[in-house]
N, C-alpha and C positions, 0 to 999 in steps of 0.2 A: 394803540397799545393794549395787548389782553391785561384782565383785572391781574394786579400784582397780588403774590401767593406765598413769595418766599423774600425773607429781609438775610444779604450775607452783609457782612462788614470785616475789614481789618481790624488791625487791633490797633499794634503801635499809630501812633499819629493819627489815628482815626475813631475806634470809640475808647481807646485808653485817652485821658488826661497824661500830660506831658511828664505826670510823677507814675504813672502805671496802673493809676485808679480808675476806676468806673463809678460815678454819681450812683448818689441811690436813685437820680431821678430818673436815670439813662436807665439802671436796673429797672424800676417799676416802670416806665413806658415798655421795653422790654417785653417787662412779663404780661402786661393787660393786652400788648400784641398780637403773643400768641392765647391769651386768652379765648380772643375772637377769633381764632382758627389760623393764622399766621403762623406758617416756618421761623423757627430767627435761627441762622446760621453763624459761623465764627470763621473766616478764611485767613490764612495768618501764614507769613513765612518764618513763624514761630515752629516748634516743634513741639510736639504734645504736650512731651514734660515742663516745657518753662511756657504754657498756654492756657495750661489746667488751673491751675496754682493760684492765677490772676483774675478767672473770673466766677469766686464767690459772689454767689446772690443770682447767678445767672444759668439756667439749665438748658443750653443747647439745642434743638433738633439736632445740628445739623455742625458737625466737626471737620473743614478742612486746614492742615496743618501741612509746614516744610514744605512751603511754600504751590501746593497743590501734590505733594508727592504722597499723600495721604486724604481719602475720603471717608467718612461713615455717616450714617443715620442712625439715630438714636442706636448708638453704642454697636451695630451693628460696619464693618466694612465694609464699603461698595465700592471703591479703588486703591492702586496704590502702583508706583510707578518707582523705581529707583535703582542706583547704582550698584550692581553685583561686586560681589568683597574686591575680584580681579579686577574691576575698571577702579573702584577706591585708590588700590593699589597704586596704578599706572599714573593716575591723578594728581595721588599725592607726590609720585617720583618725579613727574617733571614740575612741580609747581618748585619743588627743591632745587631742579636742575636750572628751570627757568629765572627763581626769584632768590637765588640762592639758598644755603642752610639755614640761614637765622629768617627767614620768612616765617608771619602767623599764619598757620592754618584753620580750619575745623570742618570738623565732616559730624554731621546728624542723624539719627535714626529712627525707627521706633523707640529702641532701647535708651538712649541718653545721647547727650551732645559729649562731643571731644573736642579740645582744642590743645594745640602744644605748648602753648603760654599759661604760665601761673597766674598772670596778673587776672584781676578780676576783667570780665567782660560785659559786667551793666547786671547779670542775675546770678544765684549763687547754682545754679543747675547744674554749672560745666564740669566733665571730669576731664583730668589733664591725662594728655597720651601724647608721645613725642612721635607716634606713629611711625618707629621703627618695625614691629611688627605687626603693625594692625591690620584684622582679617577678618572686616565684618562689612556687608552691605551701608549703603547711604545713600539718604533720601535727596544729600546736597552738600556739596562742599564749598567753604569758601574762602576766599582769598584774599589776605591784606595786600592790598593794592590796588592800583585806578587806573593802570596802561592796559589798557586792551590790546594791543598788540601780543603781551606778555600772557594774558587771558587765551586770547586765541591760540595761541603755541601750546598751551597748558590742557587745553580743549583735543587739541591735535592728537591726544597720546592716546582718546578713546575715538576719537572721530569729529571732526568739528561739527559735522552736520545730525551726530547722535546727541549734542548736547545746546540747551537753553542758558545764557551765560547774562546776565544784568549785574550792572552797580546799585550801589544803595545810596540814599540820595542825601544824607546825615551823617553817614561815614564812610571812611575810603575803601573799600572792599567791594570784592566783586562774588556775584553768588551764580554758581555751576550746578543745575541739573540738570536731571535726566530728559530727552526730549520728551514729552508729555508732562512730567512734575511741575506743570506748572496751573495756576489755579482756574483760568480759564478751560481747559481739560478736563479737570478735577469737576469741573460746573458742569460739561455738556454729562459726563456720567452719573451725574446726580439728576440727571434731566429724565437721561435716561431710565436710572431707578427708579424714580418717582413720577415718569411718565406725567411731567410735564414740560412746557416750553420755556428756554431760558426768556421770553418775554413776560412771563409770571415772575421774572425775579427780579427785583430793586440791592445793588450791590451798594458800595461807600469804600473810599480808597482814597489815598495818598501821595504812590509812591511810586517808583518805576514796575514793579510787579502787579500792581493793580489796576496797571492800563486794557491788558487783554480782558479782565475780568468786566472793566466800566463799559467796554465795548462789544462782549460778548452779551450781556445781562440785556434786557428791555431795558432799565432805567440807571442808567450810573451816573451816580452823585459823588461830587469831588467833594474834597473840604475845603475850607477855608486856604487852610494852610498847606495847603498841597503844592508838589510841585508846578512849573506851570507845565508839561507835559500830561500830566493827568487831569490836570483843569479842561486842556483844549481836547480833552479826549470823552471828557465826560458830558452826560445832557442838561446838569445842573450844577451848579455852585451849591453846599450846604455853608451855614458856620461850622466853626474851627472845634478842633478837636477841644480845646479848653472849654467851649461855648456851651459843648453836651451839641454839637452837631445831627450828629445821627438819631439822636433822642427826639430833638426840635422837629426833624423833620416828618421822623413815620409821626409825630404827635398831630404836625399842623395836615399831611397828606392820606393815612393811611385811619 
């Protein structure tokens, strides 16, 4: 394996604690990282606005967000992959058609998260839209529910083979993007930008989305707590996201 160059990590269940915090310790490991010359990246099926918020004390290289549907390096863009206002559209018609009227949605963007439910959804970012006429691009829509069957129909309205569809492994929903928005993608064009090899790079992951990334990267470290699909995909076990995981490990390896 070439020397590791670049540190990405998830967030939820991986360097967030189970309350949405990050240790100071995780933070200062972090920062004496890139001290010595280390990337430290953030890949997250978070969206920017409810991504940013969370990690005071922590300045980035390296930002991918919505689940790969968004790249940059220091502040600068270097991908971006998503759903035209027209596929939103069709999306959301048959998820309605599919899962009926009273189905939750939400679709993401650059601009803000929407969802059609008032109730809280775990962060206060959401703005509520019944997506009557909603007419804007997204980076990823998703869907309360856990029948893939009903997924795949819903899939059907842009092309099943034009879109990337996973559940979430902690709640019942399923999450719909664009083919390439995913973070594994998101990683080879960062390879590309910075012309170097995904074997320079040590990821940390979770969760059903973090699988391509544990196996695209040189070195992918599960957690603790992870499903066991990302365990058997990864080259290592770390401890748990509570444990300061990701912290433990670039401290004892890197």
């Amino acid at each position: 394996m070439e020397k590791l160059k670049i540190i990405l990590t998830d967030l939820d269940g991986t360097l967030f604690r189970d309350d949405k915090s990050i240790s100071d310790y995780s933070k200062d490991v972090i920062c004496q990282a890139q001290k010595k010359g280390l990337l430290f990246g953030v890949c997250t099926s978070r969206a920017k606005v409810n991504a940013l918020p969370f990690l005071e004390g922590i300045n980035p290289d390296i930002l991918i967000t919505n689940g790969g549907g968004i790249a940059s390096f220091r502040g600068e863009k270097i991908y971006s992959c998503e759903f035209s206002a027209s596929e939103i559209k069709k999306l959301i018609q048959a998820a309605y058609e599919v899962c009926g009227n009273d189905v939750t949605l939400s679709v993401d963007n650059e601009k803000a998260l929407y969802c059609n439910s008032k109730e809280n959804l775990g962060d206060s970012f959401w703005t509520y839209n019944d997506f009557s006429d909603f007419d804007e691009p997204g980076m990823k829509m998703c869907v309360e529910t856990l029948d893939s069957a009903k997924i795949e129909k819903i899939a059907g309205a842009v092309g099943i083979n034009q879109i990337d569809f996973l559940p979430f492994s902690d709640i019942p929903w399923y999450k719909l993007s664009k083919k390439g928005a995913v973070k594994e993608k998101a990683i080879e064009q960062l390879c590309s930008h910075l012309k170097v090899s995904a074997q320079n790079i040590v990821s940390f992951g979770d969760d059903f989305s973090d699988i391509g990334m544990l196996k695209f990267c040189g070195k992918g470290i599960a957690m603790q707590n992870a499903i066991a699909e990302v365990k058997a995909a990864a080259d290592e076990i770390c401890l748990s996201n509570e444990n300061d995981g990701v912290a433990r490990w670039i401290e004892e390896n890197l």
